[in-house]
C-alpha positions, 0 to 999 in steps of 0.5 A: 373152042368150047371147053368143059369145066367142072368145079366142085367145092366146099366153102368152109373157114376151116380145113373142112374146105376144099376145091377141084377143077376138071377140065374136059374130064380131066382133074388139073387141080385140087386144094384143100384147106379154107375156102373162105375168109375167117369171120373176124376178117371178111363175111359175118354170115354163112349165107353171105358165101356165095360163087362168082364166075367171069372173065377177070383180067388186068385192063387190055386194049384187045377186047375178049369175051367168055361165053357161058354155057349150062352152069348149073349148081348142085348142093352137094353133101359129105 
């Protein structure tokens, strides 16, 4: 069954950062806080942040599929 997904997030080191998950219109999360790793520890560079979407999940023998469908990415600004 198809599925409406909304993420709304802000990629940030410090706690400026924040993430929300809609599904069918409805929120069924929210964090705020880091959203990305401190610099000492993972990316050197701003433009290096970036967002992944797929299907992750541990080795099964029963193939699944995800189909993706009007992902779009707006630049939101606070």
């Amino acid at each position: 069954r198809w599925l409406d997904l909304e993420i709304v997030a802000r990629f940030a080191r410090d706690e400026s950062g924040y993430a929300r998950l809609s599904v069918d219109g409805r929120q069924v999360a929210h964090y705020a806080g880091p959203t990305a790793y401190p610099r000492a520890g993972g990316y050197e560079d701003d433009t290096a942040i970036y967002f992944k979407m797929g299907l992750y999940r541990d080795a099964w023998p029963t193939p699944m599929t995800i189909y993706l469908d009007e992902y779009t990415k707006q630049e939101l600004l606070d």
